[in-house]
MARVODREN-478005 format. One record per residue (C-alpha): residue in three letters; y negated, z, x. Coordinates in steps of 0.25 Angstrom, whole numbers, plus 5000, padded with zeros to 4 digits. Example, Ala and Ser with C-alpha at 12.3 -4.5 7.8 and 13.67 -1.06 7.14 Angstrom:
Ala501850315049;Ser500450295055;
//
This chain:
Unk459954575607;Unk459854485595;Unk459454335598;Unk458254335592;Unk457054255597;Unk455754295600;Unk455154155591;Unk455754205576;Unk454454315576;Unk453154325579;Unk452254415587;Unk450954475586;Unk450454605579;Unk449154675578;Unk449154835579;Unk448854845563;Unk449954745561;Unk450854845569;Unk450554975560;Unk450954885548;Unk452254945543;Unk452654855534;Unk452654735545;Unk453254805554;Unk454354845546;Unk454354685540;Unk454554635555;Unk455654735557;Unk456454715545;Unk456154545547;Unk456454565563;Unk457954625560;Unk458154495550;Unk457754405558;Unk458554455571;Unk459754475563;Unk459754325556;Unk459354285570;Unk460654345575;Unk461354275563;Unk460854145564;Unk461254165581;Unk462454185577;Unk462754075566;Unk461853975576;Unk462854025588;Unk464354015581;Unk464253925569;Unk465553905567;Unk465854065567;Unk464854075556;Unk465653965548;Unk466854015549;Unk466454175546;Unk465454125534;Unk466554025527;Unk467754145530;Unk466854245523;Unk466454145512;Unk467754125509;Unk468254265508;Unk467254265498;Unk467454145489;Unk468954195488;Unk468454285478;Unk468454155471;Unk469854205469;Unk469454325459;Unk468554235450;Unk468254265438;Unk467654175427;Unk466954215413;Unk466454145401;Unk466554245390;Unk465054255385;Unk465354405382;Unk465654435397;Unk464454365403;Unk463254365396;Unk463454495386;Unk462954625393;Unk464254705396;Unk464554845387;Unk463354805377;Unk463654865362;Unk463954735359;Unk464954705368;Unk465554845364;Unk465454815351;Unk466254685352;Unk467254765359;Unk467354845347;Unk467354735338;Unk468454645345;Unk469454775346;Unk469654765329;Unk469254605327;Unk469454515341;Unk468854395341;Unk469954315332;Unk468954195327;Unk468454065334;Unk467453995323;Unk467453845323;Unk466153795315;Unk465953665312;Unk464453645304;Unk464353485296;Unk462853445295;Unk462753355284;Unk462053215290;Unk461653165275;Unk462153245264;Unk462253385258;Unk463153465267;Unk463753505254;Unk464153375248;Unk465453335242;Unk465553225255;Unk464953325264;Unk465953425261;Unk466953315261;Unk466853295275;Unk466753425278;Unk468053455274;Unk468553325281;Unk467853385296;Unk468753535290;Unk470053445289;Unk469853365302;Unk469753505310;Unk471053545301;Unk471553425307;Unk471253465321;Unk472553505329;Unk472653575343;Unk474153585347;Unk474653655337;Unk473453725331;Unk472653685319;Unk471553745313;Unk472153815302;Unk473053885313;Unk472053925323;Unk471253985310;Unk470854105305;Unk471654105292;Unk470954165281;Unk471554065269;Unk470254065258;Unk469453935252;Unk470753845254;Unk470953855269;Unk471853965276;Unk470753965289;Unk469654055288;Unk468353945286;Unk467053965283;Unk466453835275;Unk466053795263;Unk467253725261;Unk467953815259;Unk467553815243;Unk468453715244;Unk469553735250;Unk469353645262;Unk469953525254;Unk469253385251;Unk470153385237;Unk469453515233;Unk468053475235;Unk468353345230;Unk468553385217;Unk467253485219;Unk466353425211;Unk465053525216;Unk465353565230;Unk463953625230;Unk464253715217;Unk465453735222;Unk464753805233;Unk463853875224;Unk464953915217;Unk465653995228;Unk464754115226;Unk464254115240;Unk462954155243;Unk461754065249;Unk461954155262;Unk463254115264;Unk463153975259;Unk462153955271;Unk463253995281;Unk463953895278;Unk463053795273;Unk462053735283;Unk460453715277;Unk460853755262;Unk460053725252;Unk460153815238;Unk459353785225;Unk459253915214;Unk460353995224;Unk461353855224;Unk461753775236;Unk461253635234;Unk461353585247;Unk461553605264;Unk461653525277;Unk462753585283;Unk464053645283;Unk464853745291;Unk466253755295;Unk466853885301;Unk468353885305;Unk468854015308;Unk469954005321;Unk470754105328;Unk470354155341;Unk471554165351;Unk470654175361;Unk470854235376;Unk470454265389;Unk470354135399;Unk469954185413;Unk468354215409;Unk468454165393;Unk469154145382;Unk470154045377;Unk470853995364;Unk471653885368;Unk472053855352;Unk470853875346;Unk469953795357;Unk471053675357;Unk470953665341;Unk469453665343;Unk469353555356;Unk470353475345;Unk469253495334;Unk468053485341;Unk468753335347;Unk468853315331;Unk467453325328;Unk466953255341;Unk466453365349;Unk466853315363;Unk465753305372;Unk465853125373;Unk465753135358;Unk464553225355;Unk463353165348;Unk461953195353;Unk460753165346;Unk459753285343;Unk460953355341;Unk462353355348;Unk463553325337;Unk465053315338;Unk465353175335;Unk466153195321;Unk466053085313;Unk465653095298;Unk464553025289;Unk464053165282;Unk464053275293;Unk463853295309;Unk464853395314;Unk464553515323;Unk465553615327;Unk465453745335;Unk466953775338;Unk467053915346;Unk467353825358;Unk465953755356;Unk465153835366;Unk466353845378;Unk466353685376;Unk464953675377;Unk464653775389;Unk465853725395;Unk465453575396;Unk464153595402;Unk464753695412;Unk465553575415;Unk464553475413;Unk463753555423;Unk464553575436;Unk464153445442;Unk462653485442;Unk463153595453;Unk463753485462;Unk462353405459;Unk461653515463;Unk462453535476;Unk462353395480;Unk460853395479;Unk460653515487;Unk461453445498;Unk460553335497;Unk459253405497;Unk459553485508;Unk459953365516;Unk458753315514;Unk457953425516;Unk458753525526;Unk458453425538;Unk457853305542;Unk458053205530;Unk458653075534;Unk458853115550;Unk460053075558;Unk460153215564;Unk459153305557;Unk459453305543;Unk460653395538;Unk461453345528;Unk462653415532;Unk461853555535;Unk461353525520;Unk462953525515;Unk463253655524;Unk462153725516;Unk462853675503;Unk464453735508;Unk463553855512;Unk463153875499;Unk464353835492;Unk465153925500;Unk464054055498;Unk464154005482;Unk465854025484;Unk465654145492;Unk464854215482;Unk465654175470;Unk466854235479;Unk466154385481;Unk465854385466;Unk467254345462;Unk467654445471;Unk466854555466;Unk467354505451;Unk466154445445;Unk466354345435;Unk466054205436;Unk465254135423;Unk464754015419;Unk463554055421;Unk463854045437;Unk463653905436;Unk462253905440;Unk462453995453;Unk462653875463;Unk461253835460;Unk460753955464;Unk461553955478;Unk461253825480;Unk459653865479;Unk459753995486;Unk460753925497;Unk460053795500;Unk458553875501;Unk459253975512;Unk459653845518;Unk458353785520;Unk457653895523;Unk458453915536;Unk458553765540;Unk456953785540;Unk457153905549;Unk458053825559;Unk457053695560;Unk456053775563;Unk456853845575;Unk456553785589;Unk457453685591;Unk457653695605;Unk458453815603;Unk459853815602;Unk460453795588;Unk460953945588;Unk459553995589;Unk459053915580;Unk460053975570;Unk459654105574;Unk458054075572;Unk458354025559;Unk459054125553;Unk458154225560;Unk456954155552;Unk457654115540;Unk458854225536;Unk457654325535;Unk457054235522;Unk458554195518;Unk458954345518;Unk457754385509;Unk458054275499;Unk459654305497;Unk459554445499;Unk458454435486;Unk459354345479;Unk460654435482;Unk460054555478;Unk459354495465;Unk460654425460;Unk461454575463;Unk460554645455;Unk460754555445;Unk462154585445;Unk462054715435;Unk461654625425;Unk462154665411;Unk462654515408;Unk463854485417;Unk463554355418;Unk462354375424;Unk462854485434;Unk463954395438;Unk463054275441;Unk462154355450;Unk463354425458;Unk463754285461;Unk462254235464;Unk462254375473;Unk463354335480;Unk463054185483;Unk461654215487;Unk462054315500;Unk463254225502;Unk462254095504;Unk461354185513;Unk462554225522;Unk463154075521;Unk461654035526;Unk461654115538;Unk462854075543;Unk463553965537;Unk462253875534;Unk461853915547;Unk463053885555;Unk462853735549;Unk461453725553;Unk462053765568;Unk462853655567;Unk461753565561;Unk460953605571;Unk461853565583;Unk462153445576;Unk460553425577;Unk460553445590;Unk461753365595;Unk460853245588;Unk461953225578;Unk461753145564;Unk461853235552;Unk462853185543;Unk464053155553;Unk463853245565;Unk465153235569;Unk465453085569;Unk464653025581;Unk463653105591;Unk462552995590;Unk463052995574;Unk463552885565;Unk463652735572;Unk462952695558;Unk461852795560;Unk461552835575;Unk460652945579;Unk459452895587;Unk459352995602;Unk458553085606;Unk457752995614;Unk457352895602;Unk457053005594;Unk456053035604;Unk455552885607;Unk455252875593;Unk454652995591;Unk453852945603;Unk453452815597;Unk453252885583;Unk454352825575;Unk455252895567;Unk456452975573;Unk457752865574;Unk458652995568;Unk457752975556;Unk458352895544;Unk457152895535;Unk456153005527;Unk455453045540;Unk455453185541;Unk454353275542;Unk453753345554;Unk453753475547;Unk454853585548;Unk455053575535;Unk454853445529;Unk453953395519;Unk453953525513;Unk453853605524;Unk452553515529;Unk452153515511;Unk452053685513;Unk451253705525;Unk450553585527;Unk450053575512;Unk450353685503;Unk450253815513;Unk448753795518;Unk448253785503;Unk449253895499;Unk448453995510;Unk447153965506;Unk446454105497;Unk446054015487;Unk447353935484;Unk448254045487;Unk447354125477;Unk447354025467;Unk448954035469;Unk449254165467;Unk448154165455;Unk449054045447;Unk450454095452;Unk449854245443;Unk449354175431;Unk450754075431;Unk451554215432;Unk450754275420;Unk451054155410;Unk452254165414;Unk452554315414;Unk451854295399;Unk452954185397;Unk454154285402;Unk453854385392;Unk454054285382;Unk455454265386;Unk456354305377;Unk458054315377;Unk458554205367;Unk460054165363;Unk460254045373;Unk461654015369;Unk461453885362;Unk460953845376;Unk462153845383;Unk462753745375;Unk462253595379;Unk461353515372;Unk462353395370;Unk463353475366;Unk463953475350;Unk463953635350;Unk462353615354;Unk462053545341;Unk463153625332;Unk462253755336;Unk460953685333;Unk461553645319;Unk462253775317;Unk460653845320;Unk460053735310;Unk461053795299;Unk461453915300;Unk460653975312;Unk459954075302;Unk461354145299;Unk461454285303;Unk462354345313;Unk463754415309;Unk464054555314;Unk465354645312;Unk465154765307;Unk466354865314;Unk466754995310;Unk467855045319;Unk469055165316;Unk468255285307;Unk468755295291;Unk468555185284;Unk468855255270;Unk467855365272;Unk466855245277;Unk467055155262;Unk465555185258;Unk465155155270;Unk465655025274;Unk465354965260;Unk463955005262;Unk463854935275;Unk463454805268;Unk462254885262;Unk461854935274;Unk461754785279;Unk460854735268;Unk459954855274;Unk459654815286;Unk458554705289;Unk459454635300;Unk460654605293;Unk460954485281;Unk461054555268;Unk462754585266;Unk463054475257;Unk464054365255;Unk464554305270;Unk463654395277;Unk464254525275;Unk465754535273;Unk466154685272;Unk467654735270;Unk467354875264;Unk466454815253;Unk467354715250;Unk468454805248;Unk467654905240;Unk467254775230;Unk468754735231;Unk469254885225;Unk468154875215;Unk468554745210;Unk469954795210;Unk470354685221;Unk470754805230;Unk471154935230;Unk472154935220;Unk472755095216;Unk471755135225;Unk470755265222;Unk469355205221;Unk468155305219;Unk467055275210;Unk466155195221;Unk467255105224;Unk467955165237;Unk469255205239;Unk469455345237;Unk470655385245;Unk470755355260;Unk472255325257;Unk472055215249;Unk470855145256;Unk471355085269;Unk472755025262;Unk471754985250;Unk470954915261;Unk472154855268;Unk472754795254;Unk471354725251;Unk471254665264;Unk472654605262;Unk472154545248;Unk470954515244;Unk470054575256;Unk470854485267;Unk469654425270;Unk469254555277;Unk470654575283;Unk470154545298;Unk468954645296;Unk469654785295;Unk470754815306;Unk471754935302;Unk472255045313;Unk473554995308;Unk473654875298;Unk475054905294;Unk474555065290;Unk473155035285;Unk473055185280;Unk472755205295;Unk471355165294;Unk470555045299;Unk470155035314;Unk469054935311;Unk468454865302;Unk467154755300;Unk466154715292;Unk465254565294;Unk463554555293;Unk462554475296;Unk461354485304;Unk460154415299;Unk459754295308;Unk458954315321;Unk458654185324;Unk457354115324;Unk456853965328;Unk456453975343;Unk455753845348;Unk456453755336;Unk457753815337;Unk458453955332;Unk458554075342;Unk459154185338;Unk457954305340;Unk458654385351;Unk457754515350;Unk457954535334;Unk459554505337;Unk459554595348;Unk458954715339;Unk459654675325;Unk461054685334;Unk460454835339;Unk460154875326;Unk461354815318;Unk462154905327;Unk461455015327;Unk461455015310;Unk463054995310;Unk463255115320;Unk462455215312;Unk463255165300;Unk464155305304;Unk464655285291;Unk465655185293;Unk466955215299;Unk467055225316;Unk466155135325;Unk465355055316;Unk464854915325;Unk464054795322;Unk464654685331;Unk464354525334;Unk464654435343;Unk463254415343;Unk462954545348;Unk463554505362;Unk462554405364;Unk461354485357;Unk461554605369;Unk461254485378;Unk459954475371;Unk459754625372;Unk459654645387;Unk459554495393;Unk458054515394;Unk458054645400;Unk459254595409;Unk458454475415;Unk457054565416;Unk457954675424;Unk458654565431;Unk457454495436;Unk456754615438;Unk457854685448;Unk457954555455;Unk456454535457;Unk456554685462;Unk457654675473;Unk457054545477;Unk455754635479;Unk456554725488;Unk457454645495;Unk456254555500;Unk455354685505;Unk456754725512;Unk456954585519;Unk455554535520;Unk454854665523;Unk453454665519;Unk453054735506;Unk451954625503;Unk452754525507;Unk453654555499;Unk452854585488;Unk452254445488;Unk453654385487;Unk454254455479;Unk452854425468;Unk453254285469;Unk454754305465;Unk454254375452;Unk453054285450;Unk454254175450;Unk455154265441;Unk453954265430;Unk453654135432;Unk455154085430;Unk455154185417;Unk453954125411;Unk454153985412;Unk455854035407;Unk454954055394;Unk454153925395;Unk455253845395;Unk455953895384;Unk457153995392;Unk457454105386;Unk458054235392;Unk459654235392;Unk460854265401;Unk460454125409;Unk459154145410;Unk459354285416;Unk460254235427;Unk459354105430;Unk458154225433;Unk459054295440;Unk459254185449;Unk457754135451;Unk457354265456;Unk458454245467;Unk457954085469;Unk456154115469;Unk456554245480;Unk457054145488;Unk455554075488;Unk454554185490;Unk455454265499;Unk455754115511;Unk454054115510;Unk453654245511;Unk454754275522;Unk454254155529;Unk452954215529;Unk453154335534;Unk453654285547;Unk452554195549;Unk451154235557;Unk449754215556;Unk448854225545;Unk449354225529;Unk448954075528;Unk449654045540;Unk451054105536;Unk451154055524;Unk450853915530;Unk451853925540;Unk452754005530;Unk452653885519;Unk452753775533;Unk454053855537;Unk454953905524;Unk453953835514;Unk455153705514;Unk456253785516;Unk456053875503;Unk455453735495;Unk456853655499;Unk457553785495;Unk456853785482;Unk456853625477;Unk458353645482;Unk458553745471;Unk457853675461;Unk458753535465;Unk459953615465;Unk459753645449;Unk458953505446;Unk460053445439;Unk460453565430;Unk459053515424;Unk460053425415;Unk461253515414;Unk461753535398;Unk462053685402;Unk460953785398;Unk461253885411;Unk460953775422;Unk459653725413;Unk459053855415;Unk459553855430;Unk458753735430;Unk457353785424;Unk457653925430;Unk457853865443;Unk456753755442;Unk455953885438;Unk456353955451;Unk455953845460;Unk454753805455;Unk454053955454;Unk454954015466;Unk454353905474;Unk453053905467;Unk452854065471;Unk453554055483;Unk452953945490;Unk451353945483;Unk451254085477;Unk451854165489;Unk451154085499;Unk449954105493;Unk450154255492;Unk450454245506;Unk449254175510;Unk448454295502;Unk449154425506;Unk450354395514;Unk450754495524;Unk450854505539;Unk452054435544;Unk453254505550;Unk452854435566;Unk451554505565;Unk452054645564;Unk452854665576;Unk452454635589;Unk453754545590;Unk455154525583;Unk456054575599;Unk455454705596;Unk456054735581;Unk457354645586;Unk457654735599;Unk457254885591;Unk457654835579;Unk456754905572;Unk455054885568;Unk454154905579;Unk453255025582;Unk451755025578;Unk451655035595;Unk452354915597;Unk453454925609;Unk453654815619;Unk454654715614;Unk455754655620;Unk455854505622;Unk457054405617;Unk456754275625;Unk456954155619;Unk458554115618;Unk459054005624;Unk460453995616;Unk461653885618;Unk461953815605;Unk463153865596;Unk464453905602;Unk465153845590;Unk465153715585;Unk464253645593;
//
């Protein structure tokens, strides 16, 4: 028989409460927990030592996984949805033009005069040679450039500057930059791209603020464990961005964050392709520190609130630091099982020990409430065993929720995500099994400390503790009690006479016995309904916006680079490639010269003129027209070459002379036999802009890019005309898919979670109504969270998705403690949820504050992921304890259903048969009381 005593149920049943199926089947499926915790806790109570020693073997069979770790910060592999058409458009892309380009831009605002000036110009030439200047080992920038020799410079650039040759001596003797400009024959389109605020009288420029600068650098990149790295490149641009005084000491923040370059008519801004890793890095960095301050403050809450604060024998400082090993080694554990089933490991995956330090720390509270509420003239190992019996039931439903919630989130499209939530999944049932025997053990070992009447903090030292601080007997403990003066073994704050504490006494003494009055729980359910509607009004409001400008910190120069970049040239368009691929180019010449028409005819697209539309095929028919190209080559009377023999040498020869500036864009089956045709080829377009002014600053509208990239793509591939597979690709795209299914991944996200938190709770707790009533609670908090997401301004992206993801995890862990507890309790609904509120009530409001301590001082973090922890996990405390310790109460108090004690006649019955009891009722065998020595280990 298992040792189970008779004290952890109730008695007492009606004959209509025994033709109640679902009690019955409540009080069997909550008799086989407890008995079976019960056992557990016996056993951990009985051999503490064993249980250390299996636990920390086990765990660290697991965090040698660690071994098989695997890192990943390419954006492409965590937060693009895998096998998308854009991704397999990119493949097809990079198999003919690999990614061979890093752009370094550096924008001039002008502080006082005309960005086009003879001075301002001036100096922007002087910036241009300092960065000529610029030397990393042996690299410069003119040999880490793309050499394209043109305007006076053998790089490829793109600047005004260019109109004269990059050289001082040349503008100099410029006696009308700005009609120099004019002169160029570039169109006002084009002048704008380069040319910030640009202001044009009767078609001329006259004046502009700004002035862009875009260096055109190889790209040697290669794979670095989980990212990419160009040790040339990223050393030349560390060297230049020192140059411009970019390093973090040196940044200048006023309104705006500006490198600290020094020059009397412009403020420099760059945005070198290591801009961003920089930026995201240092905060990462910047960062890690909060984790340790977040550790050290849970250490000291739960010193302060696990035991009697500021007593000699009763307080548990060191049982507060055994919970945080316990947690620290599930953490480890559970990274080790992902890493062993070869998840990845992200940046993202930062913000996870906040969420086992919550769930972990409210598992511990909850069953050292269980154990001070045992009888404690037991021995210790019962004890164990009556806590867990009482305790493991409520922690089980809680982590089974959360594990089953994060798995189903696993089969998330965006691997990040699905990565994240393997290693959550994993943590969370690692902390429940490191709760039930590992934390346990140490609360055996707490406890005998107790009882042996030795001092907290140095149990070890002295039997009667420290000479500097003694521990008062037995018997003047009791001679003060006697003469009502404080306990000796108390330092100072008096504790309270509650079980559990201030809070405890707060709940059930205060809050419970309006909470159970019709009128007020009423009144509750009634303002709880109207807050869920505003804000299930606010969460259709919600909308998927592009966040990246978020991740970068606010006293970053990049921060104010982009703000700059958006005031200039944020109405720009965005660049796609037009790809054809294999098929016969000849035989496709009418076609691919009329693509640029075909542009101009679509509403989405920038008319094809000057730099907005380049096109190789146009260009060469021009070129043979003009009699630039295709010499003693057949040309019929609409401009095409006319024999297929001719074309592809006569396209080869022109690219070699005067069409080189589209030599990259056609790749040959063979370059030294041209006549065997082109394996692919590209054209460049413009999208028109999708941004708008969102709130004062410029978002790009992600519901018209989503459908202008559909669209787009669907145009090109019914151009069959064109030779092969005809594609429209950007980079953009990549991110745009995001946009396409992030909504519906968060909304099937939360709804599946929500769903198995449904099930898992009617398996565990039993009781369909009370289930129900929990499980209202958890999606009252979900909409709640939703609609105040929208309210303060978050918008729905990959951080976001993950922060729900893991508040329906944290606000389960409420409503399920409470409604648990009150299924286990007897007497009338107001009765059980007082008592309920009086028992768990302190347990699940440590467990809460805890979490919300535990992310306090991200409130000032620079990195955009733990400032939405912060406001989601703010969210998730406030409304999870709001729902779960007023609105459930209160629901309770109206309908709850019978408790699981008054449904069976008692608990030996359904412990001895194992199984629910007949609608007869059959005599029941007795379990007398035990009477068991202490630990036969370690005490």
């Amino acid at each position: 028989k298992p040792f189970f005593p008779q004290k952890v149920f109730h008695r007492g049943m009606t004959e209509k409460e025994q033709r109640n199926a679902f009690g019955r089947y409540a009080a069997w499926v909550d008799g086989k927990l407890q008995s079976n915790f019960y056992n557990i806790g016996h056993f951990v109570g009985s051999r503490p030592c064993t249980s250390i020693g299996m636990t920390v073997a086990f765990c660290f069979l697991c965090i040698a996984g660690l071994s098989q770790l695997t890192s990943e910060s390419r954006g492409d592999k965590l937060w693009i949805p895998q096998g998308t058409d854009a991704q397999i458009d990119e493949a097809t892309y990079t198999q003919f033009f690999p990614p061979l380009v890093r752009r370094e831009v550096l924008l001039l605002e002008s502080k006082v005069d005309n960005a086009v000036s003879k001075s301002f110009l001036d100096g922007a030439i002087g910036v241009h040679e300092a960065l000529e200047d610029v030397k990393f080992e042996d690299d410069t920038l003119r040999s880490l450039c793309i050499q394209q020799p043109g305007d006076g410079h053998p790089c490829q650039i793109s600047s005004v500057l260019g109109f004269w040759n990059y050289s001082r001596d040349v503008l100099n003797a410029d006696a009308d930059p700005v009609a120099t400009i004019n002169r160029a024959g570039k169109s006002e389109e084009d002048i704008r791209r380069l040319l910030g605020d640009a202001s044009f009288e009767d078609g001329k420029l006259v004046s502009a603020s700004s002035l862009l600068i875009t260096y055109f650098v190889q790209s040697n990149r290669e794979l670095d464990g989980g990212g990419y790295s160009d040790p040339r490149a990223e050393g030349w641009e560390e060297e230049a961005l020192k140059m411009l005084k970019c390093e973090t000491d040196q940044v200048e923040c006023g309104d705006i964050c500006t490198c600290a370059y020094d020059s009397p008519l412009f403020t420099v801004f760059p945005n070198f392709q290591r801009s961003g890793s920089d930026a995201f890095g240092s905060v990462i960095q910047g960062d890690v520190g909060l984790i340790n301050a977040a550790f050290l403050i849970m250490i000291v809450f739960m010193a302060i609130n696990l035991g009697g604060l500021c007593h000699k024998i009763n307080s548990r400082i060191l049982l507060a630091l055994g919970s945080m090993i316990s947690i620290v080694l599930a953490g480890a554990a559970g990274y080790g099982l992902s890493s062993w089933l070869g998840f990845i490991y992200s940046p993202v995956h930062s913000v996870l020990p906040f969420v086992i330090l919550g769930i972990g720390v409210d598992d511990s509270f909850v069953i050292m409430n269980a154990f001070d509420r045992t009888d404690k003239s037991l021995s210790t190992a019962v004890r164990i065993a009556q806590a867990l019996s009482h305790a493991g039931v409520s922690v089980l439903v809680t982590s089974l929720t959360d594990f089953v919630a994060f798995t189903i989130s696993v089969s998330s499209a965006l691997p990040a995500l699905s990565s994240f939530c393997m290693y959550a999944a994993f943590s969370v049932i690692m902390l429940f099994l490191l709760q039930l025997t590992f934390f346990a053990a140490l609360a055996t070992f707490d406890a005998g400390r107790v009882s042996r009447r030795r001092i907290d903090c140095c149990p070890c030292i002295l039997p009667k503790g420290c000479p500097c601080c003694p521990v008062a007997s037995e018997e003047a403990v009791a001679e003060a009690a006697e003469k009502g003066l404080k306990d000796p073994n108390q330092l100072c704050c008096s504790t309270s006479k509650h079980e559990g504490g201030l809070v405890g006494n707060f709940l059930e003494n205060c809050l419970a016995p309006q909470l159970v009055k019709p009128p007020v729980a009423v009144a509750v359910v009634v303002c709880c309904a109207a807050l869920c509607g505003v804000c299930a009004w606010q969460a259709s409001l919600l909308d998927t916006q592009d966040t990246q400008r978020s991740f970068i910190p606010d006293n970053h120069y990049l921060s104010g680079t982009l703000d700059k970049t958006d005031l200039y040239f944020g109405t720009l368009g965005t660049r796609v490639n037009l790809i054809t691929t294999g098929g016969d180019y000849f035989q496709s010449q009418r076609a691919l010269t009329e693509v640029g028409d075909r542009i101009r005819a679509l509403d989405i697209m920038e008319p094809p003129t000057g730099d907005t539309f380049t096109s190789w095929a146009a260009s060469f028919k021009a070129a043979c027209a003009a009699g630039r190209a295709c010499e003693g080559v057949t040309v019929d009377s609409e401009g095409f070459v006319a024999n297929s023999i001719d074309y592809y040498p006569a396209v080869a020869a022109w690219l070699k002379g005067s069409g080189s500036r589209y030599g990259k864009d056609i790749i040959w089956v063979n370059s030294a036999q041209p006549s065997d045709g082109i394996a692919a080829a590209r054209m460049t377009a413009e999208l028109k802009s999708l941004s708008t002014v969102i709130d004062g600053e410029l978002q790009l509208d992600s519901g018209a890019a989503v459908d202008a990239m559909i669209k787009l793509r669907e145009v090109v591939r019914s151009w069959t005309d064109l030779p092969g597979q005809s594609v429209a690709y950007s980079p953009t795209f990549l991110l745009w898919e995001t946009f396409r299914i992030i909504k519906k991944e968060m909304f099937l996200s939360i709804g599946l979670c929500l769903a198995a938190v449904f099930v898992i709770t009617l398996m565990l707790v039993a009781h369909p109504l009370a289930t129900f009533l929990i499980w209202i609670c958890v999606v009252v908090t979900v909409v709640d969270i939703l609609g105040f997401m929208n309210m303060i301004g978050l918008a729905i992206d990959s951080v976001t998705v993950i922060q729900l993801v893991i508040a329906v995890g944290l606000c389960v862990d409420y409503a399920a403690h409470v409604g648990h507890s009150f299924m286990t309790k007897e007497g009338t609904r107001g009765e059980r949820v007082i008592a309920t509120l009086g028992d768990v009530g302190s347990a699940v409001m440590n467990g809460g504050i805890s979490t919300f301590l535990a992310t306090l001082m991200l409130a000032g973090s620079q990195s955009y992921v733990f400032r939405v922890l912060f406001l989601s996990f703010f969210l998730t405390v406030v409304l999870g304890l709001a729902h779960g310790m007023i609105l459930l109460p209160s629901l309770l108090a109206l309908v709850g259903p019978e408790g699981y004690g008054s449904s069976h006649k008692n608990a030996e019955k359904v412990v001895s048969e194992g199984g629910p009891p007949n609608s007869t009722g059959a005599k029941t065998a007795s379990v007398p009381n035990e009477t068991v020595p202490e630990t036969s280990e370690g005490m």
